[in-house]
C-alpha positions as CSV (number, residue, x, y, z in Angstrom):
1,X,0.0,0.0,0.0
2,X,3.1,2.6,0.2
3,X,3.8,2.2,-3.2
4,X,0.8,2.3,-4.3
5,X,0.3,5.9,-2.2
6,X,3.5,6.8,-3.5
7,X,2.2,7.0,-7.6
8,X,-0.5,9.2,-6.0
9,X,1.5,11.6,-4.2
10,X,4.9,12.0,-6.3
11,X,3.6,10.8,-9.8
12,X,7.3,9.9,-10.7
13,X,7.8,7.3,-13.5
14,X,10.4,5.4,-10.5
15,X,7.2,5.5,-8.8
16,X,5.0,4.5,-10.8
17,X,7.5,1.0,-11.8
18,X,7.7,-0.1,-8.6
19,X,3.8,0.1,-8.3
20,X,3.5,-2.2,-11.5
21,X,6.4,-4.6,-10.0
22,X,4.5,-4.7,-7.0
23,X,1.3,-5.6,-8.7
24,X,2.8,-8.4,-10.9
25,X,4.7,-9.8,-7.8
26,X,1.3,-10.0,-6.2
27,X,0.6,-13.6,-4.4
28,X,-2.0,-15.7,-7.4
29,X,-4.4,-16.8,-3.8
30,X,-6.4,-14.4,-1.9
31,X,-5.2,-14.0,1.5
32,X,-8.4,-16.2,2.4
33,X,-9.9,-18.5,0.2
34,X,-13.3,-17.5,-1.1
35,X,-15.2,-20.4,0.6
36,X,-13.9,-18.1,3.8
37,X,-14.7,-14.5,2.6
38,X,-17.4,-12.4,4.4
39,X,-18.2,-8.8,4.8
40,X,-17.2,-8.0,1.2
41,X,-18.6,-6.0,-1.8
42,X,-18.9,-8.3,-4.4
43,X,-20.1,-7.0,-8.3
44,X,-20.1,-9.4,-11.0
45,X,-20.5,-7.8,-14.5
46,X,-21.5,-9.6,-17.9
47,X,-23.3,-8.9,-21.2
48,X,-26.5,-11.0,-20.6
49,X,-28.4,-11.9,-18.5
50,X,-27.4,-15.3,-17.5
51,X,-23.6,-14.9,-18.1
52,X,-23.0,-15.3,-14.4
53,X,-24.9,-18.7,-14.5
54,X,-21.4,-19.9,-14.6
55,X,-20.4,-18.5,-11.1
56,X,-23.8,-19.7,-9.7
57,X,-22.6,-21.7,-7.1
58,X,-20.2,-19.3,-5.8
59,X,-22.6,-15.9,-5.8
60,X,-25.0,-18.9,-3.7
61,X,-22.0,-19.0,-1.5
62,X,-21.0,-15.7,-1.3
63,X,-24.4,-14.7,-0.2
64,X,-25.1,-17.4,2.6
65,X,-21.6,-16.1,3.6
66,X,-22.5,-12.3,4.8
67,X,-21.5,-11.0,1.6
68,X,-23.6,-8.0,-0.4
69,X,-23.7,-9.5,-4.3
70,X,-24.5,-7.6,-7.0
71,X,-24.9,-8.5,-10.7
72,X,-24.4,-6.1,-13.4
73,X,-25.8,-6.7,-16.8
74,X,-24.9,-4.7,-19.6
75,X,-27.7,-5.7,-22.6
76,X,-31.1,-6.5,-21.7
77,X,-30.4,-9.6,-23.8
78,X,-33.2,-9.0,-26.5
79,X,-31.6,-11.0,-29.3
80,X,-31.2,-14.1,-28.0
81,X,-33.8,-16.8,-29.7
82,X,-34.9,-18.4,-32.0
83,X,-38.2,-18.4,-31.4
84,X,-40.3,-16.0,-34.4
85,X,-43.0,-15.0,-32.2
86,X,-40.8,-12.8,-29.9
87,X,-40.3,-9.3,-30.4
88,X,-37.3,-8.1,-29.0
89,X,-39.1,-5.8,-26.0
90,X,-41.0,-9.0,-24.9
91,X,-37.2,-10.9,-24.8
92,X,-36.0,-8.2,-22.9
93,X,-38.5,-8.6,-20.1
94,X,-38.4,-12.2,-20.3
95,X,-34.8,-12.5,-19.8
96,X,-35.3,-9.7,-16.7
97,X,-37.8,-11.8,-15.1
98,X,-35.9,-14.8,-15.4
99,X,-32.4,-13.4,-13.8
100,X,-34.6,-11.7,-11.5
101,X,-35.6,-15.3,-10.8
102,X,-32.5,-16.9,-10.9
103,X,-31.0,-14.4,-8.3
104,X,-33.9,-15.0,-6.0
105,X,-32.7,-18.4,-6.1
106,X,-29.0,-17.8,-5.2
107,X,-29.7,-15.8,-2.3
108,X,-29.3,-12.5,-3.9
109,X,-32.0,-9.9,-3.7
110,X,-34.0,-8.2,-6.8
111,X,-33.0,-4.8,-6.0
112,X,-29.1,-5.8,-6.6
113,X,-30.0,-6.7,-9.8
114,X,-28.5,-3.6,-12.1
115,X,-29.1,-3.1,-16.4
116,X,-27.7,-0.9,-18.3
117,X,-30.0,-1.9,-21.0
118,X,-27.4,-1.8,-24.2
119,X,-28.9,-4.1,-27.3
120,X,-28.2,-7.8,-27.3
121,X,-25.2,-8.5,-30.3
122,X,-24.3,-4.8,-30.9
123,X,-22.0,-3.9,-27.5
124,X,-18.8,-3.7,-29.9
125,X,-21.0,-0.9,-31.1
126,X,-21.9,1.0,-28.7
127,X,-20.2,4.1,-27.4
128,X,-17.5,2.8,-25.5
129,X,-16.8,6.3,-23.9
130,X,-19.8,6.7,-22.4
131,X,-20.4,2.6,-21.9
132,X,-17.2,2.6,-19.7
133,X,-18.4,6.2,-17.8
134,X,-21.6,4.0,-17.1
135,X,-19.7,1.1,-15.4
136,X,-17.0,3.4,-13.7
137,X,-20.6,5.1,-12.3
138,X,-21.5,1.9,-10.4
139,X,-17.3,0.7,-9.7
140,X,-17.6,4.1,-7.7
141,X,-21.2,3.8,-5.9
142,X,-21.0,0.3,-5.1
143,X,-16.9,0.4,-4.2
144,X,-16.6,-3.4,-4.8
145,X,-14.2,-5.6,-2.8
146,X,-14.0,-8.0,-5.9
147,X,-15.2,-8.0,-9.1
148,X,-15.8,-10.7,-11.3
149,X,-15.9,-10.7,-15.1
150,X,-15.3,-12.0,-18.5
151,X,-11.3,-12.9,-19.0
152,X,-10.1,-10.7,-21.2
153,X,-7.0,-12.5,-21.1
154,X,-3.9,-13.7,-19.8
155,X,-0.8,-12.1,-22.0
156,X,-2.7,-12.9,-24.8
157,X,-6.3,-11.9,-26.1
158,X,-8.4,-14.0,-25.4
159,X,-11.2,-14.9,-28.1
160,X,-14.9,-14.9,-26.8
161,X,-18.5,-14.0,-29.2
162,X,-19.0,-10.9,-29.9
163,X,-20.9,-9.4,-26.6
164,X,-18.8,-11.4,-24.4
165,X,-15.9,-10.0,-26.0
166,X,-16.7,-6.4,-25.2
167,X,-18.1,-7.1,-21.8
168,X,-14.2,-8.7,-20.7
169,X,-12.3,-5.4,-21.7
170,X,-15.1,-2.9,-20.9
171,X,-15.2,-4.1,-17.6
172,X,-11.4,-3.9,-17.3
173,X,-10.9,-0.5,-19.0
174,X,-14.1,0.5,-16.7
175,X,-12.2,-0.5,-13.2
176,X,-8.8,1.5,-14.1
177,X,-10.6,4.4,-14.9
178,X,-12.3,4.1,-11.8
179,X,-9.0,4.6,-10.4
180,X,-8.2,8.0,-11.0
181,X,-10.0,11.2,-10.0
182,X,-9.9,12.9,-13.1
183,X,-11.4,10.6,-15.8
184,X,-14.9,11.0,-15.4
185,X,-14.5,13.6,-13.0
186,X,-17.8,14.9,-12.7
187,X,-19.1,11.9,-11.0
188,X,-16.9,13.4,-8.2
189,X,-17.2,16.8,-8.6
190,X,-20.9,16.9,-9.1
191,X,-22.4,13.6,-7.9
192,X,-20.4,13.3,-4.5
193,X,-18.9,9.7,-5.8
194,X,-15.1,9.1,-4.9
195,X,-12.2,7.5,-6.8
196,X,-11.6,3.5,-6.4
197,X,-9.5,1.1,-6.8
198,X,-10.7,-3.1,-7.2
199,X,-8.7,-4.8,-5.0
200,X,-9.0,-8.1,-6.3
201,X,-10.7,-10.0,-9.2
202,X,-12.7,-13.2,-10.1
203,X,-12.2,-13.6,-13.6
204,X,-14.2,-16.3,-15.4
205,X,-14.7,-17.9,-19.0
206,X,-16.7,-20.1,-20.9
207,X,-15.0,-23.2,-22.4
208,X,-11.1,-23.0,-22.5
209,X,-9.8,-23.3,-18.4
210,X,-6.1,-23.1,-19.0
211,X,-5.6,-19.8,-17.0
212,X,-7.6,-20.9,-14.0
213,X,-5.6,-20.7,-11.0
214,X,-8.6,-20.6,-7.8
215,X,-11.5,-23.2,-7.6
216,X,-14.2,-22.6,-5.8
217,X,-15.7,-25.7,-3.7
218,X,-19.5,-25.3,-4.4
219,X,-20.5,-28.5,-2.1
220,X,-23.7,-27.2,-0.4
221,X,-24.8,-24.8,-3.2
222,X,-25.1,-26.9,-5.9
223,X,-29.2,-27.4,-5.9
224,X,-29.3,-23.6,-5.6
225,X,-27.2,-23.6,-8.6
226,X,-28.9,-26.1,-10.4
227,X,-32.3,-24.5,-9.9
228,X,-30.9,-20.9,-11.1
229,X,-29.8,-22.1,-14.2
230,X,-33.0,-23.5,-14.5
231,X,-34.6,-20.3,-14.7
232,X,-33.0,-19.4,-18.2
233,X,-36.1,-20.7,-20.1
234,X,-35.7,-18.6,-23.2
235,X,-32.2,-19.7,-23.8
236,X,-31.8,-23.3,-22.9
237,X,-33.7,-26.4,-23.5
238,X,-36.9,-26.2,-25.5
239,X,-37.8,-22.7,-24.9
240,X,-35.1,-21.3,-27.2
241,X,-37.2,-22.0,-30.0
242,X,-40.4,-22.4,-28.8
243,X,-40.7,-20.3,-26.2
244,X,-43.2,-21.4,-23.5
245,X,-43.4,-19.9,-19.8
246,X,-44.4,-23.1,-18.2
247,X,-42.5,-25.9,-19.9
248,X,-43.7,-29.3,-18.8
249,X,-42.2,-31.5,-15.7
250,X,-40.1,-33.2,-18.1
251,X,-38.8,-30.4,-19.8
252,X,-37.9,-28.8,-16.6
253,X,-36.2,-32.2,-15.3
254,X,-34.5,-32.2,-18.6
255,X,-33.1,-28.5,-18.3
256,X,-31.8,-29.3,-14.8
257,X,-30.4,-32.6,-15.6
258,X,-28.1,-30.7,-18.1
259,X,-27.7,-28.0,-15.4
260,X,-26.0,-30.4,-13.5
261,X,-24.1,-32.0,-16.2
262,X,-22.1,-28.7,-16.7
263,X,-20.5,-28.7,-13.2
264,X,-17.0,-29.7,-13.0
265,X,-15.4,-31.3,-10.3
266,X,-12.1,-31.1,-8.7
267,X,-10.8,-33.6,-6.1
268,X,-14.1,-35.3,-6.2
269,X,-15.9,-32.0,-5.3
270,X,-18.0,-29.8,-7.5
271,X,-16.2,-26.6,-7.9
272,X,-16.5,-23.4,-10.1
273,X,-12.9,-21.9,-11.7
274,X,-11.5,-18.4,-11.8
275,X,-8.3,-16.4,-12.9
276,X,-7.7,-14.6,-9.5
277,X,-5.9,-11.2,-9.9
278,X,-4.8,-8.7,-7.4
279,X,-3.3,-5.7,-7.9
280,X,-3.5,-2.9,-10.5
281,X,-5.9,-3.0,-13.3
282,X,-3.1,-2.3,-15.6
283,X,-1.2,-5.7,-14.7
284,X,-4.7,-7.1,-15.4
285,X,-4.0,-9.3,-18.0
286,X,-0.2,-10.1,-17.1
């Protein structure tokens, strides 16, 4: 933390090394593991609704744990099916009500549900100056212990669809920005919000594990996580085509039964996988 005051105060380039040295030397484990964490503001930020079905288990956890979770979601996810009878401002409320429902599941309260309501497929698109002032907005309000979000990458890009994509470096550009006092500065100057730093980071992907370096043991919270991603009607199982609000007991035995077919285990438990960082958002993907 003295080197880190140091940038601030003397803004010398010697100063501002030793900060990065200090942030790549940073230890790759939390000084408790996340099974163990309480008290903490945690924000998790994706492009859809339902992106952090795959850290389920651990917001569940999290939770139950004395922690305040909040999910950010940066579309309203009114793309997503294939169904011809769905307009895209009836997919948008679908897809609300069913994260709404899948947090209510987890443990996690309606009202820390946040949207910025961007279009589903287009986020590349978007204004990426005023997409990133959005984020850096709630990175100030909510002051976040840890923040979880798409990988962006470790040393190299990493390759994820198009919304996903911009969701991993928006989120990263959004919490060094939050950083400094004058980007953005009239959130400070005229909304009362402070400068922040993330601490530490839960970063999380999709299908290629091979920067994973935390597992997080989900034994206990794996029904809760089973019967979240259940909730995701309109984009698994029958109801991406055909959308129906009340799919039959088989169909919902079906969608959980391949809920539970996702979760990976580790040492015979079930677990969920992250890239931990800590340290500068600069060194994030280093």
């Amino acid at each position: 933390m003295n080197l880190l005051r140091k940038v601030f105060v003397s803004g010398t380039v010697t100063s501002a090394l030793a900060v990065l040295a200090y942030a790549q030397m940073a230890p790759l484990k939390p000084d408790l593991p996340p099974e163990k964490w309480t008290g903490k503001t945690i924000l998790l930020i994706g492009a859809h609704a339902d992106d952090d079905a795959l850290s389920h288990g651990t917001l569940a956890l999290l939770e139950a744990h004395g922690n305040q979770v909040y999910v950010l979601t940066l579309t309203t996810g009114n793309v997503g099916t294939q169904d011809p009878r769905l307009s895209r401002t009836q997919l948008a409320e679908i897809r609300r009500q069913e994260e709404i429902a899948a947090l209510k599941d987890l443990g996690i309260p309606a009202e820390h549900y946040i949207n910025l309501g961007y279009d589903d497929g287009l986020l590349e698109f978007e204004d990426r100056k005023a997409v990133v002032e959005n984020l850096v907005r709630w990175i100030r309000k909510l002051r976040p212990d840890v923040l979880f979000a798409w990988d962006p990458g470790k040393v190299y890009q990493r390759w994820h669809k198009s919304d996903h994509r911009a969701a991993a470096y928006l989120a990263a550009d959004a919490a060094r920005a939050a950083m400094w006092r004058l980007l953005f500065e009239g959130q400070i100057t005229q909304e009362g919000l402070k400068e922040f730093m993330v601490p530490e980071y839960m970063l999380y992907n999709d299908t290629d594990y091979q920067d994973e370096n935390i597992w997080v043991d989900i034994t206990g919270f794996v029904e809760q996580r089973v019967n979240a991603d259940s909730q995701y009607i309109s984009q698994f199982g029958p109801g991406w085509k055909n959308y129906n609000a009340t799919p039959s007991e088989a169909e919902m035995q079906g969608m959980k039964a391949w809920a539970r077919d996702r979760i990976r285990t580790r040492d015979g438990h079930p677990v969920e996988g992250f890239r931990y960082y800590r340290g500068l958002p600069d060194s994030l993907g280093k």
